[in-house]
PDB file of N, CA, C and O in Angstrom:
ATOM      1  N   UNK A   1      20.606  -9.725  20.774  1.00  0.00           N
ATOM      2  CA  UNK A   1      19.192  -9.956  20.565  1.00  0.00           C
ATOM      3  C   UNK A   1      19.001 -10.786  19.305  1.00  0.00           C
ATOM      4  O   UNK A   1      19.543 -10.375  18.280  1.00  0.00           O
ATOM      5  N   UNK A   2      18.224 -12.014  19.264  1.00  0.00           N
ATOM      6  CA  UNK A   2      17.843 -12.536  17.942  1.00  0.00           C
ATOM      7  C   UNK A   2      16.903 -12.269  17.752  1.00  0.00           C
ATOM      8  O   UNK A   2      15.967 -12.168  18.545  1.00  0.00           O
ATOM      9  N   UNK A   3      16.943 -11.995  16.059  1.00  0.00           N
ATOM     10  CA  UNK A   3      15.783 -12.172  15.344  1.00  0.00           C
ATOM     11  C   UNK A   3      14.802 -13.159  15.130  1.00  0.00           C
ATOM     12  O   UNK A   3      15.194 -14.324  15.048  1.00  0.00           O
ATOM     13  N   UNK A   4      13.528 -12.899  15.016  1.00  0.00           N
ATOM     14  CA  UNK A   4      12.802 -13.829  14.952  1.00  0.00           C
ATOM     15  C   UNK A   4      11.999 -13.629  13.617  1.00  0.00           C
ATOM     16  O   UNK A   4      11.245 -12.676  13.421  1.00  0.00           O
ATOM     17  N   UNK A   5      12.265 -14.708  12.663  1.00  0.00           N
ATOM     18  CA  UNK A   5      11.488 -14.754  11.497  1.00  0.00           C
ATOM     19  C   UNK A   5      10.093 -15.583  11.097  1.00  0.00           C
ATOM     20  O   UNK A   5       9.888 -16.790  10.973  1.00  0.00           O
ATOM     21  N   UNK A   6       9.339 -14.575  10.967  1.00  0.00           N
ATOM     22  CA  UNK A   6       7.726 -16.323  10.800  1.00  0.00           C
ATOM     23  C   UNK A   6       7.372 -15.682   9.115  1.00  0.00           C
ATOM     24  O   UNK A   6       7.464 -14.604   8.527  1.00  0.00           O
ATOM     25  N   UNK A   7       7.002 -16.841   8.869  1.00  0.00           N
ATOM     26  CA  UNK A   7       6.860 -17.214   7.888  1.00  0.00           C
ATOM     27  C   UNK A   7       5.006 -16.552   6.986  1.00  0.00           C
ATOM     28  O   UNK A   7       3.824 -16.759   7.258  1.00  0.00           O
ATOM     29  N   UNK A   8       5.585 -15.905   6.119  1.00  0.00           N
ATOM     30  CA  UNK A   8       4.247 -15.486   6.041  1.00  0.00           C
ATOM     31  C   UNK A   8       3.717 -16.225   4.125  1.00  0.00           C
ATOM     32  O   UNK A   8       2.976 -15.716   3.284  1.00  0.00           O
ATOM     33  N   UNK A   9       4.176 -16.992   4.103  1.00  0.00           N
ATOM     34  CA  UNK A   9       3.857 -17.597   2.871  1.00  0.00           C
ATOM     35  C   UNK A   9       4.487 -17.775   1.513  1.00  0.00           C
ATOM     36  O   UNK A   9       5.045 -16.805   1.000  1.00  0.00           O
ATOM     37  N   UNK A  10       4.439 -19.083   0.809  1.00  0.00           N
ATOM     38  CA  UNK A  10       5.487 -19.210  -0.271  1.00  0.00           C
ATOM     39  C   UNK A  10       6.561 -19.014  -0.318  1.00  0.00           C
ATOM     40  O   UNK A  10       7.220 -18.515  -1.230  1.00  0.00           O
ATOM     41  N   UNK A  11       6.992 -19.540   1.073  1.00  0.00           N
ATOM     42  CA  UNK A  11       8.624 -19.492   1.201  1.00  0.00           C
ATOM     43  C   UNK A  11       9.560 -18.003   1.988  1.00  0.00           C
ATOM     44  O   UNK A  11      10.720 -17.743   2.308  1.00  0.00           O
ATOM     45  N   UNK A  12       8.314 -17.379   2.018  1.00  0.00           N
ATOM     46  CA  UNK A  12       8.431 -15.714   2.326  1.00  0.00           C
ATOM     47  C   UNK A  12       8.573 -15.795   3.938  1.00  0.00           C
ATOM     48  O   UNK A  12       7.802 -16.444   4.645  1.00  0.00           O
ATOM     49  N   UNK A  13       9.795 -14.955   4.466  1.00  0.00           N
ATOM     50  CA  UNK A  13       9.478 -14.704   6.187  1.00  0.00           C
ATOM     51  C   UNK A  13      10.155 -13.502   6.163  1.00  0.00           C
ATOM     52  O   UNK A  13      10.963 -12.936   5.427  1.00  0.00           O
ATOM     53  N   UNK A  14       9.547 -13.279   7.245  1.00  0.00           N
ATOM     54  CA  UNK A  14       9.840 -11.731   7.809  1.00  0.00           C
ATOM     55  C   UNK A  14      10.330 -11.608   9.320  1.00  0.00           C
ATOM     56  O   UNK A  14      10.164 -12.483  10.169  1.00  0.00           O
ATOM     57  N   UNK A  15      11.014 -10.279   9.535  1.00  0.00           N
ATOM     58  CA  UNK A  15      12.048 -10.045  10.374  1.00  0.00           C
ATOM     59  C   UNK A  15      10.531  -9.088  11.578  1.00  0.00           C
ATOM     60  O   UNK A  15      10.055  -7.955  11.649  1.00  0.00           O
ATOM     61  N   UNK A  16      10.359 -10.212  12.168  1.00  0.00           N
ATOM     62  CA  UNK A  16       8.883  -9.661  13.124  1.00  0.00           C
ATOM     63  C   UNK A  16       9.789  -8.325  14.053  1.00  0.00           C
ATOM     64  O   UNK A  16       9.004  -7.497  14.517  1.00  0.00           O
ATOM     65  N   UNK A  17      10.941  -8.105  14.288  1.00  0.00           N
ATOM     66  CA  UNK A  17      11.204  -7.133  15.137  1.00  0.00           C
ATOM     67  C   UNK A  17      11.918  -5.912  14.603  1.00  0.00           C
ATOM     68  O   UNK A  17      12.712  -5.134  15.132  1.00  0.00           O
ATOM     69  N   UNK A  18      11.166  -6.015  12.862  1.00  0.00           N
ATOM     70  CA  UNK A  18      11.239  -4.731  12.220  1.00  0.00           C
ATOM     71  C   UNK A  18      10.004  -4.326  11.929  1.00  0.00           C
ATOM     72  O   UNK A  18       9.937  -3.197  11.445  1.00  0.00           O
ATOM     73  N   UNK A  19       8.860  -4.993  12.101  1.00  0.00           N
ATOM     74  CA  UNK A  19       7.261  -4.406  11.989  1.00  0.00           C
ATOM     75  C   UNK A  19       6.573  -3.751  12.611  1.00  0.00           C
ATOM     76  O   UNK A  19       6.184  -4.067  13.735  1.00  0.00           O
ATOM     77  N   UNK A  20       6.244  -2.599  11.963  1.00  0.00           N
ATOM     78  CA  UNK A  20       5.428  -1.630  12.890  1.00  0.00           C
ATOM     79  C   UNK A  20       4.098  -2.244  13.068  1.00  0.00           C
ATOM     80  O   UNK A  20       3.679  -2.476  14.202  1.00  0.00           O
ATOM     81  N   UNK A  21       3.297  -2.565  11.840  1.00  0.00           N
ATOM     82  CA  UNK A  21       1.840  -3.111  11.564  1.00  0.00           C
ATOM     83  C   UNK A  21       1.366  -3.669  10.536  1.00  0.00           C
ATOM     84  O   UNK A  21       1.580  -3.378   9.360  1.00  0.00           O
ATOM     85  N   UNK A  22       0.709  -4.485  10.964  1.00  0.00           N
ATOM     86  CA  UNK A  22      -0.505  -5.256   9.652  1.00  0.00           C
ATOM     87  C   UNK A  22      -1.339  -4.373   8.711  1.00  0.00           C
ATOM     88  O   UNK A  22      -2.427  -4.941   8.623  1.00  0.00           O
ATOM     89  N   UNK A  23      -1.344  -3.938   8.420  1.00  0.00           N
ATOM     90  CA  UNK A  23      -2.641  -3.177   7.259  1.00  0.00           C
ATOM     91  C   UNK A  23      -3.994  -3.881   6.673  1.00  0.00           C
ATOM     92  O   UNK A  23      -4.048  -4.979   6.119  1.00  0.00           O
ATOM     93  N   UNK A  24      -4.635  -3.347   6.826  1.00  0.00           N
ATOM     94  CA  UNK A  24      -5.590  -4.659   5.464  1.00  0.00           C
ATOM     95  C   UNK A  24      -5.690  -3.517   4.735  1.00  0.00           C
ATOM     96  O   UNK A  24      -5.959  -2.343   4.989  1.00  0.00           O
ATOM     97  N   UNK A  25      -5.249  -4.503   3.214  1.00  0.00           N
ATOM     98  CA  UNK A  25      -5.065  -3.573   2.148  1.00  0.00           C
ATOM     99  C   UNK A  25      -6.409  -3.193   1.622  1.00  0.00           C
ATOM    100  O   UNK A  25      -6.079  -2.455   0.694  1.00  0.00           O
ATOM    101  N   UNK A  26      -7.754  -3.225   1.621  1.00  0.00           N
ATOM    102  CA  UNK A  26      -8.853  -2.298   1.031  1.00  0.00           C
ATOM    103  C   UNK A  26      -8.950  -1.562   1.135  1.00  0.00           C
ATOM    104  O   UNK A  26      -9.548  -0.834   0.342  1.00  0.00           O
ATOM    105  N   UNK A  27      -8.118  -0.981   2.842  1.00  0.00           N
ATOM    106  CA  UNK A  27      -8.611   0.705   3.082  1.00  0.00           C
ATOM    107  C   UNK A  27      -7.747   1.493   2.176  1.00  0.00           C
ATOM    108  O   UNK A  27      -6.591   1.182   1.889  1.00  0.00           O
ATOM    109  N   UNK A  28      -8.404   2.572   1.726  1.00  0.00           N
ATOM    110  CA  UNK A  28      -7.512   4.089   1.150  1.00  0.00           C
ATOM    111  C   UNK A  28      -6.555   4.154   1.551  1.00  0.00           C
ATOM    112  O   UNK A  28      -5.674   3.806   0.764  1.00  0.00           O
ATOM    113  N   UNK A  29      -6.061   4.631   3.018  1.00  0.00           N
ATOM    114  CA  UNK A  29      -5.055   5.302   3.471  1.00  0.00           C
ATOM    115  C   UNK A  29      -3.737   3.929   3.371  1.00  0.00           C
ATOM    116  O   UNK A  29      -2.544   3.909   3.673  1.00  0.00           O
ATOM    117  N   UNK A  30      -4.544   3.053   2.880  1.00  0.00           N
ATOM    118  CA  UNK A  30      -3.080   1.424   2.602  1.00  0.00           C
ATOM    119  C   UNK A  30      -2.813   1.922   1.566  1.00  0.00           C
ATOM    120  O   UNK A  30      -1.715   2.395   1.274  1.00  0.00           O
ATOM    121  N   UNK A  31      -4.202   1.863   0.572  1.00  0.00           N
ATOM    122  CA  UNK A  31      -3.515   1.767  -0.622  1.00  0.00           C
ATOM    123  C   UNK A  31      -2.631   2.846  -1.563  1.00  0.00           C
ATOM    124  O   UNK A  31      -2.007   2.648  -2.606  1.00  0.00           O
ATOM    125  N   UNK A  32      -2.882   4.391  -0.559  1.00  0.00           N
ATOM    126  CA  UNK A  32      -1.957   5.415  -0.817  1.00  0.00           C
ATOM    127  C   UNK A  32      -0.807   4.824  -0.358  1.00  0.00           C
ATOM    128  O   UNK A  32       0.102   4.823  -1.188  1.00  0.00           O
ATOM    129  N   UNK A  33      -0.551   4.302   0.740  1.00  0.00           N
ATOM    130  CA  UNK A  33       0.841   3.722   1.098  1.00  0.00           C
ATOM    131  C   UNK A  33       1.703   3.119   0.089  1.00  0.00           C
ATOM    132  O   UNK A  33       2.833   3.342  -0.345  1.00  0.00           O
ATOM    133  N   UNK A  34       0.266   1.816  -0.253  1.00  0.00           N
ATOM    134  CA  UNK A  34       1.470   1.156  -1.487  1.00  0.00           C
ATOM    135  C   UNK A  34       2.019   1.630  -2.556  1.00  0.00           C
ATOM    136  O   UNK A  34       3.007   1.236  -3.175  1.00  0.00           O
ATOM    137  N   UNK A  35       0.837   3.104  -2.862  1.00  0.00           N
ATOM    138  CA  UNK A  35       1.008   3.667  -3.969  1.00  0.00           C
ATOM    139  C   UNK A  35       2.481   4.027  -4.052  1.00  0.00           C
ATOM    140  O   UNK A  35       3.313   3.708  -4.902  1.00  0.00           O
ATOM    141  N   UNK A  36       2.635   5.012  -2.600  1.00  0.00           N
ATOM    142  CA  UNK A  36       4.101   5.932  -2.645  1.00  0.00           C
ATOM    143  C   UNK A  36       5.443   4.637  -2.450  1.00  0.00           C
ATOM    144  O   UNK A  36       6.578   4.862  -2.870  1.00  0.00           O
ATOM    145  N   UNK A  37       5.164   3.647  -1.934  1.00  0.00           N
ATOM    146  CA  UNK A  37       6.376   2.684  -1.603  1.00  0.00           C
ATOM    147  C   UNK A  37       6.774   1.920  -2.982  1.00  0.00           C
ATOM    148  O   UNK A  37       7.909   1.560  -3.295  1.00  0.00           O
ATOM    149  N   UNK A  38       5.501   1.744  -3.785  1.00  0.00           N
ATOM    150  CA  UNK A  38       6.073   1.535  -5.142  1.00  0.00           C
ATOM    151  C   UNK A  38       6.794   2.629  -6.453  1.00  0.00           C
ATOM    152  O   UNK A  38       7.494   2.410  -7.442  1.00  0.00           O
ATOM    153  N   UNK A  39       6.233   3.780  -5.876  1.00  0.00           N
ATOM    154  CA  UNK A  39       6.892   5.105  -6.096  1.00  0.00           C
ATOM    155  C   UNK A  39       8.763   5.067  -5.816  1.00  0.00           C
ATOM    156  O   UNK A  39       9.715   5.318  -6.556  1.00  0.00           O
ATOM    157  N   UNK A  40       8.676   4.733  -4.729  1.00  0.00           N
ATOM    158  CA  UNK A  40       9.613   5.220  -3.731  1.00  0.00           C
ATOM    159  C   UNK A  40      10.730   4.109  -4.048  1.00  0.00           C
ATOM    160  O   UNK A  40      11.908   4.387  -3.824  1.00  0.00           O
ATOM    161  N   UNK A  41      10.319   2.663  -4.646  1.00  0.00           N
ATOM    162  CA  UNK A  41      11.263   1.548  -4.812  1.00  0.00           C
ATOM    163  C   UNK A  41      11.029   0.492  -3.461  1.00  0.00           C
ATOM    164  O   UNK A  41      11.768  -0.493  -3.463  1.00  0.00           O
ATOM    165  N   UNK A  42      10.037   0.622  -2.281  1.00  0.00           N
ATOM    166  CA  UNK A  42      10.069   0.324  -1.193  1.00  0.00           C
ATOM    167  C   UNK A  42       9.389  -0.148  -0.999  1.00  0.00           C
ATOM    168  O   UNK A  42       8.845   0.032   0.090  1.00  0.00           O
ATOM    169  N   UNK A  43       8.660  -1.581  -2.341  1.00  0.00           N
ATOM    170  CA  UNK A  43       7.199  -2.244  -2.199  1.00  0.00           C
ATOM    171  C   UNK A  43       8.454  -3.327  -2.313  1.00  0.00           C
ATOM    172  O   UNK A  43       9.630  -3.111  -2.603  1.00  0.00           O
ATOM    173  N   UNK A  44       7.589  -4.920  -1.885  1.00  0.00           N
ATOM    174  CA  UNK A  44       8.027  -5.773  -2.068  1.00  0.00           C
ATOM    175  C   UNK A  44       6.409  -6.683  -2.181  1.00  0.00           C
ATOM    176  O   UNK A  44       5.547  -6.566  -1.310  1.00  0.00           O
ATOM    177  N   UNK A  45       6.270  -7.445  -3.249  1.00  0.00           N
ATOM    178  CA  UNK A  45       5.239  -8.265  -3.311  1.00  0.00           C
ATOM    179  C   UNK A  45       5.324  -9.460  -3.226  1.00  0.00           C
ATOM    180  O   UNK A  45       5.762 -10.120  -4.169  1.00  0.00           O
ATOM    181  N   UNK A  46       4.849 -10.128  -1.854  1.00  0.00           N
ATOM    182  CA  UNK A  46       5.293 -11.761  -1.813  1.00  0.00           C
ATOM    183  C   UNK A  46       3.856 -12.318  -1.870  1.00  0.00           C
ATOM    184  O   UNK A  46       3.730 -13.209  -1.030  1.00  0.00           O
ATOM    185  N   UNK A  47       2.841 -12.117  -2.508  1.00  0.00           N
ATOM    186  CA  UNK A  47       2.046 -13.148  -2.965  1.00  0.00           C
ATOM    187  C   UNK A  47       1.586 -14.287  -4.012  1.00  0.00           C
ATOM    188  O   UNK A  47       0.560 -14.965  -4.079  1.00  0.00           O
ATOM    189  N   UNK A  48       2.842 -14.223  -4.864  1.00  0.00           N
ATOM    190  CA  UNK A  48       3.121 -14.727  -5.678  1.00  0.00           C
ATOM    191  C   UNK A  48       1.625 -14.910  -6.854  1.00  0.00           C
ATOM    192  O   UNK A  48       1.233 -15.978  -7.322  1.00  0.00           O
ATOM    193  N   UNK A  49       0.986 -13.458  -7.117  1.00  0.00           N
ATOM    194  CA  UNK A  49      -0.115 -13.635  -7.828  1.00  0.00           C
ATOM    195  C   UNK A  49      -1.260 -13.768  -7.556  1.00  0.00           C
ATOM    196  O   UNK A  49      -2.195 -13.496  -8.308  1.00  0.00           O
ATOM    197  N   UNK A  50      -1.383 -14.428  -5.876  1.00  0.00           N
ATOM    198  CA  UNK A  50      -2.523 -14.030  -5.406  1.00  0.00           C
ATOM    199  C   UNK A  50      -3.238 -13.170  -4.706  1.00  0.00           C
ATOM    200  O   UNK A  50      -2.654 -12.094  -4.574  1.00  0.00           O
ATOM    201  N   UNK A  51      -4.107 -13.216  -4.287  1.00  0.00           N
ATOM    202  CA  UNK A  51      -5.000 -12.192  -3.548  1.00  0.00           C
ATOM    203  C   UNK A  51      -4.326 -11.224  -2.207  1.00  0.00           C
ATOM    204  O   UNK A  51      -4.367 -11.833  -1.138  1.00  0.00           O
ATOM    205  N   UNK A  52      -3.932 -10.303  -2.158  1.00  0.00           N
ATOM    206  CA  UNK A  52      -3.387  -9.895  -1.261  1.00  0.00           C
ATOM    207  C   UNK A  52      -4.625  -9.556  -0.091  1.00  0.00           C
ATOM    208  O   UNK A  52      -5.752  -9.107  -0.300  1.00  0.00           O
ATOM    209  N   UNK A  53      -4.145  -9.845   0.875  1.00  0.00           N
ATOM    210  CA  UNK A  53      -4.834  -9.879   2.230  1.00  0.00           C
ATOM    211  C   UNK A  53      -4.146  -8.832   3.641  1.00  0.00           C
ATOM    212  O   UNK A  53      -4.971  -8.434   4.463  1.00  0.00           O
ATOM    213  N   UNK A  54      -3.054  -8.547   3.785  1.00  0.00           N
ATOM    214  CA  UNK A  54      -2.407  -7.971   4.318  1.00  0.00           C
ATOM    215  C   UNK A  54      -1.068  -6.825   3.939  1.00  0.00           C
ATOM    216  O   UNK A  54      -0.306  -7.247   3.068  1.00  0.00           O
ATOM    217  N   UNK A  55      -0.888  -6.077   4.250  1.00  0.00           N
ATOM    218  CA  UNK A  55       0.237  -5.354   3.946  1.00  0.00           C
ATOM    219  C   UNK A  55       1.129  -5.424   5.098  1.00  0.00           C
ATOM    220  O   UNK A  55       0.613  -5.505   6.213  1.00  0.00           O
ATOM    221  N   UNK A  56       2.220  -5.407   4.995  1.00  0.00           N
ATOM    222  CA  UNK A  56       3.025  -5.378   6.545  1.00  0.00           C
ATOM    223  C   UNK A  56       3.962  -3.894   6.214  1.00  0.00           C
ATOM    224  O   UNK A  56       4.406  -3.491   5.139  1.00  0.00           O
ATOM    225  N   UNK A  57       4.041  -3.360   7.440  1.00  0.00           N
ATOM    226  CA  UNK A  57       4.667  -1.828   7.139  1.00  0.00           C
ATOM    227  C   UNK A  57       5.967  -2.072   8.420  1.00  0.00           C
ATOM    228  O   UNK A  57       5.839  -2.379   9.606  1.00  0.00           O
ATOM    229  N   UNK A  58       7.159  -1.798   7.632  1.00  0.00           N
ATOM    230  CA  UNK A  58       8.305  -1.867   8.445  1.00  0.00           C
ATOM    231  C   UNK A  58       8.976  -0.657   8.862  1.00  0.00           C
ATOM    232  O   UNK A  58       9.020   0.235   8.015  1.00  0.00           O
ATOM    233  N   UNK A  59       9.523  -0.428  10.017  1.00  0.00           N
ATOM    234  CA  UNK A  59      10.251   0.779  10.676  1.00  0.00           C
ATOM    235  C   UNK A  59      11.195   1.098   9.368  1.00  0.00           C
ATOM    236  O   UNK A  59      11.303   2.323   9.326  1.00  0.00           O
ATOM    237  N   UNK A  60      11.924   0.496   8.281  1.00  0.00           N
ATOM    238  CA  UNK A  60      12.745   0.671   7.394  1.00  0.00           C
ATOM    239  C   UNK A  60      11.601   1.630   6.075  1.00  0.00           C
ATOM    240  O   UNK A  60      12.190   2.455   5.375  1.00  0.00           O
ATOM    241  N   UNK A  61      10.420   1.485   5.902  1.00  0.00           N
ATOM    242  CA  UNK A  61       9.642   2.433   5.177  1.00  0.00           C
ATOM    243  C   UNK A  61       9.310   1.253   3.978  1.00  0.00           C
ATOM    244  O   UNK A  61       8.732   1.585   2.943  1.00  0.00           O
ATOM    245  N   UNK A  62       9.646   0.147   4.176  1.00  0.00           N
ATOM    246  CA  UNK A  62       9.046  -1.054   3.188  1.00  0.00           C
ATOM    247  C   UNK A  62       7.744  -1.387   3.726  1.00  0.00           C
ATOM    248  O   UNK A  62       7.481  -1.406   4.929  1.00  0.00           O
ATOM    249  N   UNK A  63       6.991  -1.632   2.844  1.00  0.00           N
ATOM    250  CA  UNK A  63       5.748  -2.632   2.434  1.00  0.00           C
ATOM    251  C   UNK A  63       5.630  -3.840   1.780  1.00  0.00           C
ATOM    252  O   UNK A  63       5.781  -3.992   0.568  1.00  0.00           O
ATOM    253  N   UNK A  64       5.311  -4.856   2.726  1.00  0.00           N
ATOM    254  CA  UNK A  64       5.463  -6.266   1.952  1.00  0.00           C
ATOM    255  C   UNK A  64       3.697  -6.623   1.868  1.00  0.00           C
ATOM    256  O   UNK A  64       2.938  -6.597   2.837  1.00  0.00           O
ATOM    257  N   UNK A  65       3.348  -6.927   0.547  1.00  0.00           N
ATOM    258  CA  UNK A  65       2.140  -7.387   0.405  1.00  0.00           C
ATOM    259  C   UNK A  65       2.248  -8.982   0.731  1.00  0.00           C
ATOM    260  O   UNK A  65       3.048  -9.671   0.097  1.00  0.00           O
ATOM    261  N   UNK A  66       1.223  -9.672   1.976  1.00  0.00           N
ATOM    262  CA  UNK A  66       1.015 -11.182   1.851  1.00  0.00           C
ATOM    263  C   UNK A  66      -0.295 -11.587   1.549  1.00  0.00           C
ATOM    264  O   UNK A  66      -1.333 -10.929   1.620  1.00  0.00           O
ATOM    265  N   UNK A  67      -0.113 -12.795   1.191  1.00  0.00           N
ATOM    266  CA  UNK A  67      -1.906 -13.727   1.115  1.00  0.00           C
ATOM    267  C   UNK A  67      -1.990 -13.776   2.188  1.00  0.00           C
ATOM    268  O   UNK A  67      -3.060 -13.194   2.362  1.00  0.00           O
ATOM    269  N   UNK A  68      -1.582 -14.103   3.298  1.00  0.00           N
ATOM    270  CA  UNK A  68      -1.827 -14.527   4.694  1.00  0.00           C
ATOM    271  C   UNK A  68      -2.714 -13.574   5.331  1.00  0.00           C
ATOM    272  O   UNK A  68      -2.865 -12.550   4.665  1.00  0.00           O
ATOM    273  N   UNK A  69      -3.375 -13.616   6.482  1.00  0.00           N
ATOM    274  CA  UNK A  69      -3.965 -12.549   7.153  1.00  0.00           C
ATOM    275  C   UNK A  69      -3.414 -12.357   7.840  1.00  0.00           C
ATOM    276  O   UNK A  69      -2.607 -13.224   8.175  1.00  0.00           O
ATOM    277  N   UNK A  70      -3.461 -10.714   8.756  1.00  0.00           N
ATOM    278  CA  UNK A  70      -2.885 -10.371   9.722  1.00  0.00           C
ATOM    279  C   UNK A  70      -3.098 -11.630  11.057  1.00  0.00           C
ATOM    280  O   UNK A  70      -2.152 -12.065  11.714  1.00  0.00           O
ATOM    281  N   UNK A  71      -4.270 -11.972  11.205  1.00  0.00           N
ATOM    282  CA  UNK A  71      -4.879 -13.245  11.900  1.00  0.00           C
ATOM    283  C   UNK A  71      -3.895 -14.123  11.965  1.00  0.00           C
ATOM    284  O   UNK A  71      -3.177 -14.024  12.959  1.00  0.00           O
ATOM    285  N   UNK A  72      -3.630 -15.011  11.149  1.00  0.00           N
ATOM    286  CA  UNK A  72      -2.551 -16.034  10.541  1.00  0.00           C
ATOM    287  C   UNK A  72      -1.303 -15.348  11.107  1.00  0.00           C
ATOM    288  O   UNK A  72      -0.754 -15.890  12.066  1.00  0.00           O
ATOM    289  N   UNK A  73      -0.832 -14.286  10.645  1.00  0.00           N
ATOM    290  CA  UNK A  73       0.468 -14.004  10.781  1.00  0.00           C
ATOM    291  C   UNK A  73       0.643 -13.979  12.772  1.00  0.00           C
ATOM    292  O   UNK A  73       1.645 -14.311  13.406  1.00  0.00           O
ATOM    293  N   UNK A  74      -0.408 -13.580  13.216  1.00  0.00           N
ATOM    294  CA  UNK A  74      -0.262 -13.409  15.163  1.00  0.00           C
ATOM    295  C   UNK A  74      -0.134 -14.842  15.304  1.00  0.00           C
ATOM    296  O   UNK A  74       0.914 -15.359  15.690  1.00  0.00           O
ATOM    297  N   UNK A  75      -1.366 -15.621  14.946  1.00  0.00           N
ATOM    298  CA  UNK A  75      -1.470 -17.020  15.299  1.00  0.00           C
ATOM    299  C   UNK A  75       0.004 -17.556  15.433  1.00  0.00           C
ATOM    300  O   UNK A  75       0.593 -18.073  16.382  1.00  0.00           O
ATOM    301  N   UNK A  76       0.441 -17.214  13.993  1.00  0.00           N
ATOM    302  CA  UNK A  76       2.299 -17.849  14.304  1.00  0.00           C
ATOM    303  C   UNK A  76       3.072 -17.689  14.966  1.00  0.00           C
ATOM    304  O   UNK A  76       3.962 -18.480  15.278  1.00  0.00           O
ATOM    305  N   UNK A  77       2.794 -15.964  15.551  1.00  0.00           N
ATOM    306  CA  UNK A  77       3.574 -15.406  15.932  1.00  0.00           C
ATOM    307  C   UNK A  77       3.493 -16.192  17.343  1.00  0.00           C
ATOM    308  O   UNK A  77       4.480 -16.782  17.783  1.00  0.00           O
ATOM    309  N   UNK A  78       2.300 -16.163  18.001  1.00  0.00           N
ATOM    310  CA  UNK A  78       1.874 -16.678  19.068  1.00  0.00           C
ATOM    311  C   UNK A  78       2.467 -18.621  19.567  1.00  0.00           C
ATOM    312  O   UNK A  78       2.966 -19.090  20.591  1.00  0.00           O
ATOM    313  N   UNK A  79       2.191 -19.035  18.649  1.00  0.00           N
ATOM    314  CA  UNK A  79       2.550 -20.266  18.772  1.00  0.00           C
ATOM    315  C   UNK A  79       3.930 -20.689  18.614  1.00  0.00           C
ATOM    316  O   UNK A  79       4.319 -21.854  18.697  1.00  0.00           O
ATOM    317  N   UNK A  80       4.845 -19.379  18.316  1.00  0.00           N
ATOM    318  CA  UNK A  80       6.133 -19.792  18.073  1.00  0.00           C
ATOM    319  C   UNK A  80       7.249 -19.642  19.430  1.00  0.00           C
ATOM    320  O   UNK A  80       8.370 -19.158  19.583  1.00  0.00           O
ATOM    321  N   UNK A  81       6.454 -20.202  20.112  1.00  0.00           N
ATOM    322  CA  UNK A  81       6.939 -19.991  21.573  1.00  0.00           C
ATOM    323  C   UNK A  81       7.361 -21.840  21.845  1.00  0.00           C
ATOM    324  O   UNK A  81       8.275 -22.309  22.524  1.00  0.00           O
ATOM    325  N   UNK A  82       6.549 -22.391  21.217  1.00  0.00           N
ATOM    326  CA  UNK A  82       6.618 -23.712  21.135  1.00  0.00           C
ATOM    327  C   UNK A  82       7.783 -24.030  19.605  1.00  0.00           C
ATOM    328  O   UNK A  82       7.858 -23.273  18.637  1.00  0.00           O
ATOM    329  N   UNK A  83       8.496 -25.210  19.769  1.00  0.00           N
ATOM    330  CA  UNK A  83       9.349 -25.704  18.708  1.00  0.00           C
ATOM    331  C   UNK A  83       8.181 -26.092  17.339  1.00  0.00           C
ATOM    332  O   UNK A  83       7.379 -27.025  17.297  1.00  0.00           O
ATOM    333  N   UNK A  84       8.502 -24.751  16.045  1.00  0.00           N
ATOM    334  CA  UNK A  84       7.700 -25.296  15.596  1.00  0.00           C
ATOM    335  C   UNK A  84       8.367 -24.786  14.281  1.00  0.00           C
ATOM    336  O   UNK A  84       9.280 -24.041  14.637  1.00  0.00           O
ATOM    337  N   UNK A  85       8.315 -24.859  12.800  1.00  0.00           N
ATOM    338  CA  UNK A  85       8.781 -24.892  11.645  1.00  0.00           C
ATOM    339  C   UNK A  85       8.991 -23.390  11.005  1.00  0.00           C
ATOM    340  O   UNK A  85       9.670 -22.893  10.106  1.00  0.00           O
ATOM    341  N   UNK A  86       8.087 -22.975  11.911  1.00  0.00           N
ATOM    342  CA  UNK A  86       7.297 -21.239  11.783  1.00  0.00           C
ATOM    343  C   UNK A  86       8.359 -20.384  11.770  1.00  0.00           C
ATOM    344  O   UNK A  86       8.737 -19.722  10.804  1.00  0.00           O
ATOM    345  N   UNK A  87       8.875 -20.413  12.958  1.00  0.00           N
ATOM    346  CA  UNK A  87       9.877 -19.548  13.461  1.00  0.00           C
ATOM    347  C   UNK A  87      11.500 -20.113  13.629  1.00  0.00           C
ATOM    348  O   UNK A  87      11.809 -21.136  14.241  1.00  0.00           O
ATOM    349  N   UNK A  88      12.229 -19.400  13.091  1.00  0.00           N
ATOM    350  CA  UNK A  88      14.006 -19.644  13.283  1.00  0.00           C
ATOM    351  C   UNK A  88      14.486 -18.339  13.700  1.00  0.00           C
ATOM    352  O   UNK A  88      14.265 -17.247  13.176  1.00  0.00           O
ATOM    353  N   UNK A  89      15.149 -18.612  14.686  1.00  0.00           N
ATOM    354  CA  UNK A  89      16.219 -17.452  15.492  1.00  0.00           C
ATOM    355  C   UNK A  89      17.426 -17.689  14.931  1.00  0.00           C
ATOM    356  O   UNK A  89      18.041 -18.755  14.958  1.00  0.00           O
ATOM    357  N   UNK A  90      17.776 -16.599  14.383  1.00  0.00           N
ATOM    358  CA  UNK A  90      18.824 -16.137  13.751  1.00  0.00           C
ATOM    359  C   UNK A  90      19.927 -15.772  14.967  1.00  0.00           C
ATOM    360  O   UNK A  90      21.032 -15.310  14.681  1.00  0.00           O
TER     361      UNK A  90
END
């Protein structure tokens, strides 16, 4: 089985067939999440300073904060059916 990686910003991609879900980080029950994963050693922050817009929550118990929206991140996901820069199979 290959992996499929899309790209969720500033150089940042992710392993789409380790993601459980998108989050949007305003709600409470996210931001207890990030609380305990930065607790836990199991945050990773790829927005390089900006505005976080999404959290992604992985079957491994990591949290990656992106700028991107969950929106953005399907759109890629979606279009990467076509040859496009987005996505590389490993």
């Amino acid at each position: 089985m290959a992996t499929e990686l899309v790209h969720i910003g500033f150089g940042s991609v992710i392993a789409v067939n380790r993601v459980i879900a998108f989050l949007p980080v305003e709600q409470q029950p996210t931001r207890r999440l990030l609380r305990e994963s930065k607790e836990n050693g199991l945050f990773i922050d790829a927005t390089r300073g900006r505005k976080a817009k999404t959290a992604i929550l992985f079957d491994t118990g990591h949290i990656i904060l992106a700028h991107v929206t969950a929106e953005t991140i399907a759109h890629r996901l979606a279009t990467a059916s076509s040859p496009a820069e987005e996505r590389v199979e490993v």
